[in-house]
C-alpha positions in Angstrom: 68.7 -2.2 -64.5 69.9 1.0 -62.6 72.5 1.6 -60.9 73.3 4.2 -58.1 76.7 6.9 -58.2 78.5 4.7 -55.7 77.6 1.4 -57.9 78.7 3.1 -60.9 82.4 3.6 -59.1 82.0 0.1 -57.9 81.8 -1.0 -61.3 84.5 1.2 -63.0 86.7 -0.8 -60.4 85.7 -4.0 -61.3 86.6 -3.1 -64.7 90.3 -3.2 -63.6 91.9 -6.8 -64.9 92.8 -8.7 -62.1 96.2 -8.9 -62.6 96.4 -5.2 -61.6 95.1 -5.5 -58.6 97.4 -8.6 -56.7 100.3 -6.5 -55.9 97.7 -4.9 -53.0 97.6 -6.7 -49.8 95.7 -10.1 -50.1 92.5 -10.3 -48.3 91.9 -12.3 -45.0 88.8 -12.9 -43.7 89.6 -15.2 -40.9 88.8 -13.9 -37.6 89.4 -15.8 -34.3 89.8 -18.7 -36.3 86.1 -18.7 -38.1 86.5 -18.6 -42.2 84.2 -16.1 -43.5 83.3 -16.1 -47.1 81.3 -15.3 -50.1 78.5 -17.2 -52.1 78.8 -15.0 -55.6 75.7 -14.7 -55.7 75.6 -12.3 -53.3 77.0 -9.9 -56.2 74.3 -10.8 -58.3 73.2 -7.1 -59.2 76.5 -6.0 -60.3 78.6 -7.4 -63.7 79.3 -10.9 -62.9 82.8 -12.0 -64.6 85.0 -14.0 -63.0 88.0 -11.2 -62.7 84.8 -8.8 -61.5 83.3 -10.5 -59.0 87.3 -11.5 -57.5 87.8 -8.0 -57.5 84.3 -7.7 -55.6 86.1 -10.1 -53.1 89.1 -7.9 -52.8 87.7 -4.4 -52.1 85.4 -6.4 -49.9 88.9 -7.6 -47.7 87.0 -11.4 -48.8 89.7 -14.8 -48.5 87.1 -17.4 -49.9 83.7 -17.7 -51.9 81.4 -21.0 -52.8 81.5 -19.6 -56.6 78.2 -20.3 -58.5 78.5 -21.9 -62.0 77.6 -18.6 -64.2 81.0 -16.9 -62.6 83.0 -20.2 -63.3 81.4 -21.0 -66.8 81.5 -17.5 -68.5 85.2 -17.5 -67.8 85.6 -20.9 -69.0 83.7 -20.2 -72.2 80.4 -21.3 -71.7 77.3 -20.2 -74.2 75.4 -19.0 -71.3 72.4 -17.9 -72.8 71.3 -14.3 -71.2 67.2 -13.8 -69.9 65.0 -15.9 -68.0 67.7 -17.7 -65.5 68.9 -14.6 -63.9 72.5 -14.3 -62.6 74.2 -15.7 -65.8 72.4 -19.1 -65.3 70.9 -21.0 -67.6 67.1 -20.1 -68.3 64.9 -22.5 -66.2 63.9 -25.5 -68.1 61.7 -28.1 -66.8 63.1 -31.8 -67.8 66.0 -30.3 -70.1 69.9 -31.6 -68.8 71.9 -28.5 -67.4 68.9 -26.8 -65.8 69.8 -25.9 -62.0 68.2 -23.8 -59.1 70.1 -21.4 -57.5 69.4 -19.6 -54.5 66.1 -18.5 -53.5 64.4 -20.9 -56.1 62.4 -24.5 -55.2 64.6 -27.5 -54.8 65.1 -30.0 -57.5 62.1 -32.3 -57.3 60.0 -29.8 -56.0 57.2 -27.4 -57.6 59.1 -25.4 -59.7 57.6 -25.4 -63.2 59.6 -25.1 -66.4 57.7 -22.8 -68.6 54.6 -22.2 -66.4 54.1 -18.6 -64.5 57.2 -19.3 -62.1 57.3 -15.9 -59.9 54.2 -14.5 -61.6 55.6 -14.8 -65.1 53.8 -15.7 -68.0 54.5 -18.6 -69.7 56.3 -19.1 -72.5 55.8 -19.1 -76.1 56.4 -22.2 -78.0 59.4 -20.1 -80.3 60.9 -19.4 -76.5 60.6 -22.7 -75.5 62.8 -24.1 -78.5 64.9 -21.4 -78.4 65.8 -22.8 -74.7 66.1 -26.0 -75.4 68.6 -25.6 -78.4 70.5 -22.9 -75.7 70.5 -26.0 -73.1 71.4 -28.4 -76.1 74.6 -25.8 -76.8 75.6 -25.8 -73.1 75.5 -29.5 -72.6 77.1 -30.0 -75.4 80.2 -27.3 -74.6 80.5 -28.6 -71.2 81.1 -31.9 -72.6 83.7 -30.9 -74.5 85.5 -28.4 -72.5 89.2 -28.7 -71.5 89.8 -28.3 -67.5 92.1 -26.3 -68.5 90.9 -22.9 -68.2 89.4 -23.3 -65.2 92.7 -24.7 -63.2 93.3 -20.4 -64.8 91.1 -19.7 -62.8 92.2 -21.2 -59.7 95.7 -19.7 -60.2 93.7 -16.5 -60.5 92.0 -16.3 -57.7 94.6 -17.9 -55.0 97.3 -15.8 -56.7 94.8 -13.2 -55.2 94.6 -14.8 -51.9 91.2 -16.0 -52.6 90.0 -19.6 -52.0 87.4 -21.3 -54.3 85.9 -23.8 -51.3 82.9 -24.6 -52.7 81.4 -24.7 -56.1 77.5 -24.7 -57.0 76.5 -26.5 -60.1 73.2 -28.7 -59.0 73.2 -32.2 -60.8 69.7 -33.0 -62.1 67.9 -36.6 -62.6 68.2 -35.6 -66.2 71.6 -35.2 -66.5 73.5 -38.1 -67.6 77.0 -39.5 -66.3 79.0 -37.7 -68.1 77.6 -34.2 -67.0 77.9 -35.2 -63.5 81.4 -35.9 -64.0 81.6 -32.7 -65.6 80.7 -31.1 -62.3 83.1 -32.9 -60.2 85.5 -32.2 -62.9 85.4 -28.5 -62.6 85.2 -28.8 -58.7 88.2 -30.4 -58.3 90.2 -27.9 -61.0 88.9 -25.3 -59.3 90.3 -26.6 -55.7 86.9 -26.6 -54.1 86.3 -29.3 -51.2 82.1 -30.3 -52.0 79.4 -29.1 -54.8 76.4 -27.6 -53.4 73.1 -28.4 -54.2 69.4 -27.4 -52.5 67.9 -30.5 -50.4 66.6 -32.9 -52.5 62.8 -33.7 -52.5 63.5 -36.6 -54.4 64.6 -39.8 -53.4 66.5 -41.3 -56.8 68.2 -38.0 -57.0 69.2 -38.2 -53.5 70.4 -41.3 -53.7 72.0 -40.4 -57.6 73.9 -37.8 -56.4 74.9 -39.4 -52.9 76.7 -42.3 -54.7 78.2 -39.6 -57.4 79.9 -38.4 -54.4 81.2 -41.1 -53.1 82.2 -42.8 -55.9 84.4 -39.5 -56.2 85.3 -39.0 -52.9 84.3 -35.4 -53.2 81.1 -33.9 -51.2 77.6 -32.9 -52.5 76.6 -30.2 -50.0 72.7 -29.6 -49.7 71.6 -26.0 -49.0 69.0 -25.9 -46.5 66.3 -23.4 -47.4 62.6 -23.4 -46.7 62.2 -26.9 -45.4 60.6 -26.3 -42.6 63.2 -27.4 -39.6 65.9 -30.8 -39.8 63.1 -32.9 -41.3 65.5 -34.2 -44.1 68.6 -34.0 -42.9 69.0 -37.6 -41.6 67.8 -38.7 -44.2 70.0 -36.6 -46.9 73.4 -37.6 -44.3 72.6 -41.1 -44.4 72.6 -41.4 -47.7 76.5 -41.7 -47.8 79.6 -40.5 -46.1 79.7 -37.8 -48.7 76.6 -36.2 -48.6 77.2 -33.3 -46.0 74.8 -29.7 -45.1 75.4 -26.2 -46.8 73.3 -25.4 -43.5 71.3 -21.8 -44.0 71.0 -20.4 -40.5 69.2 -17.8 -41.3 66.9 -19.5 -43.9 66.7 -21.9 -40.8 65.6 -19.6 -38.2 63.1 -17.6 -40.5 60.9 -20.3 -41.0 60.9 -21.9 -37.9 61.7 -18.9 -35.4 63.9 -21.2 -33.3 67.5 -20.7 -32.9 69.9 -22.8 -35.6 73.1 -23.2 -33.0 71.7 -26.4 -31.6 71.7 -27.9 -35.2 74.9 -26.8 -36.4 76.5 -27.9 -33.2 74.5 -31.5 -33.7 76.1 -31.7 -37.2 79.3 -29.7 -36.9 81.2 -32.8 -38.7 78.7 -33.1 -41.6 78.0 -29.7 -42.7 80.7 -28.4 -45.2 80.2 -24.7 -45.3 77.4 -22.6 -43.5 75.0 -19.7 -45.5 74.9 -16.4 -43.3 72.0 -13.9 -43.1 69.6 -12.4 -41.0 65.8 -12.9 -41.0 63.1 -12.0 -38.7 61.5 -15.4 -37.8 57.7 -16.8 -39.1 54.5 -15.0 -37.8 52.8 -15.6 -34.6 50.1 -17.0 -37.0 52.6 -19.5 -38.6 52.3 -17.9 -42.0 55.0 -19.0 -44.4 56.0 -22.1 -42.3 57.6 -25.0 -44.4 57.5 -23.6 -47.8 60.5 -22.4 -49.8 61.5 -19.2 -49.2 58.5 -18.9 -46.6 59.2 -17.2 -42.9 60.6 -13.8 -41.8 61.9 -11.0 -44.5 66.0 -10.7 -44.8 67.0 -7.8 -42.8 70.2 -5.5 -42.3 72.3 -8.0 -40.3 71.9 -6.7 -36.9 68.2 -5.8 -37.8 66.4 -9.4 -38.0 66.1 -11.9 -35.1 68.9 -14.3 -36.5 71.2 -15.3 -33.4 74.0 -14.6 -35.9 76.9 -13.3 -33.3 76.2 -16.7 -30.9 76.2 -18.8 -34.3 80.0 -17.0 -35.1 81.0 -17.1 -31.6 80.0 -21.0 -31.2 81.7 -21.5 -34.6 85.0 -20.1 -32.6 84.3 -21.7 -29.7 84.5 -25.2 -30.9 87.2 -24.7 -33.1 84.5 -25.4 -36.5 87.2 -25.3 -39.7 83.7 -25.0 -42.1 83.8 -21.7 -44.0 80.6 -19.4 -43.4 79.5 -17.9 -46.0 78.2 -13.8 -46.7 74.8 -14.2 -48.7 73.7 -11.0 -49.4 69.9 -11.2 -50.1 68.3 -7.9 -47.8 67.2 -4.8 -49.9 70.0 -2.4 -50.8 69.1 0.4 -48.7 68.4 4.0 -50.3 71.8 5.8 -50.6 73.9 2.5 -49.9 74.9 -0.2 -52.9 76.0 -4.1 -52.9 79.9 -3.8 -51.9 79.1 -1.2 -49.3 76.4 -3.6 -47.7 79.1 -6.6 -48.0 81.2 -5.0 -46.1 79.1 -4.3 -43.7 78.8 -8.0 -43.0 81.8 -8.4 -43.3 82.4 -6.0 -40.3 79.8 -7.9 -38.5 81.2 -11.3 -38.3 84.8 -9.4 -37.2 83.2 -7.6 -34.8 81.4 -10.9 -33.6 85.1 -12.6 -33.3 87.7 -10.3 -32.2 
């Protein structure tokens, strides 16, 4: 991986502990009343540790993040293994306990293929194979084991900052067992965050698995809506318990079906628990991409795509909507520009779109 000038100054910040950095002012980025945040992901190109990608939240002037379990887990210890899962998650694995889908890959209980040619790649050997299964063996086993402890740390940490954890993205998987589920909802709570986020099940047993995990816990499973193809499942995933609630995608929403998402967030303002933010051109006149994962419009510069991202804001402070909205940053870095500077740039957006 290569880095540009500016990313290389971005990162010689980042280096900075934490600690050095709170006596600046803390960040706010509520504007009119609309809580704009982070999903970490978003800083997946640059080091991910937890006191790096807070400081990412600080030069970025950013109050709150949905923090991804890679960010959470390194900090707390975790063997995360390093290669095929990208962003500091596990490698995928297809029936192995721990495995999870972050953003931009298929739902659990869809296509997604363990060891086959996911994204073109080939598949793996039979020594790689083992090798991730003993590295998803070490995992389950640590977070078994692990004291909440060091992640309440991390809490303090980040508040003491002025940054809220609201959210926290771990997806529970049909072959997890109990005890890793509580293990999720464990670390949730220590870390202050008010649902887990998931992608829309496919699957109706893990549906209805995770929907009574919730509400057995009285703490929400969020579904992030990606390439579904409109609200096809979202009655059904919000009637599966008084727990289950949307990590609605507007812009994932509006690139695959080319229609505006403010009449569905409005429709389940008291269900969703945080929105996703980008901007995509919608599907072709043709229909290609419709439906699929992923399929519809390309990410663009926000201002650039066809999202109706400033009426999705201003609704948000319209009705008074307490949900936190969250920055992902998933457009190409242009030539000349890096990650933070791009953040920001959102950042501006949304203030712009509320003040």
């Amino acid at each position: 991986m290569t880095f540009t000038r500016r990313e290389l100054g971005r990162i010689a910040l980042a280096s900075i502990p934490a600690g050095q950095l709170l006596a600046a002012a803390k960040p706010n980025s509520i504007f009119g009343g609309v809580r704009i945040g982070v999903i970490t992901y978003s800083f997946r190109a640059l080091p991910g540790s937890a006191e790096q990608t807070l400081n990412y939240c600080l030069e970025c002037g950013i109050s709150g993040v949905e923090m991804m379990s890679n960010v959470a887990e390194s900090y707390a210890g975790a063997p995360l293994p390093a290669g095929r899962g990208g962003f500091g998650q596990p490698p995928a694995r297809a029936g192995v306990a721990g495995s999870q889908a972050g953003p931009g890959q298929p739902p659990p209980g869809g296509a997604a293929g363990g060891a086959q040619g996911r994204g073109g790649r080939a598949p793996l050997t039979p020594e790689q194979q083992e090798a991730q299964r003993k590295a998803a063996e070490a995992l389950r086993d640590w977070r078994l084991s692990v004291s909440m402890d060091k992640y309440k740390a991390l809490r303090k940490m980040y508040e003491n900052a002025g940054v809220q954890i609201y959210a926290f993205k771990l997806p529970p998987t049909m072959q997890m067992s109990d005890d890793e589920y509580s293990y999720i909802w464990n670390v949730a709570e220590a870390l202050g965050a008010d649902h887990v986020t998931m992608e829309l099940p496919t699957d109706d047993a893990l549906l209805k698995r995770v929907a009574d995990f919730a509400a057995r816990r009285k703490l929400r499973i969020a579904f992030h809506t990606h390439g579904q193809g409109g609200e096809s499942g979202f009655e059904r995933a919000l009637a599966a318990s008084k727990y289950t609630a949307l990590n609605f995608d507007v812009g994932h929403f509006y690139g695959v079906n080319g229609v505006s998402p403010v009449p569905v967030m409005v429709k389940y303002h008291d269900r969703i628990a945080s929105l996703h933010l980008k901007d995509r051109k919608g599907p072709s006149s043709s229909g290609e991409g419709r439906g699929g994962p992923g399929g519809g419009g390309p990410n663009m510069p926000w201002g650039q795509g066809e999202t109706p991202l400033v009426e999705v804001l201003q609704t948000m402070k319209k009705n008074k909507y307490r949900f936190w909205a969250s920055i992902e940053y998933e457009y190409q870095t242009p030539e000349g520009s890096d990650v933070l500077t791009e953040i920001k740039k959102c950042v501006e957006f949304c203030r712009k779109a509320l003040t």
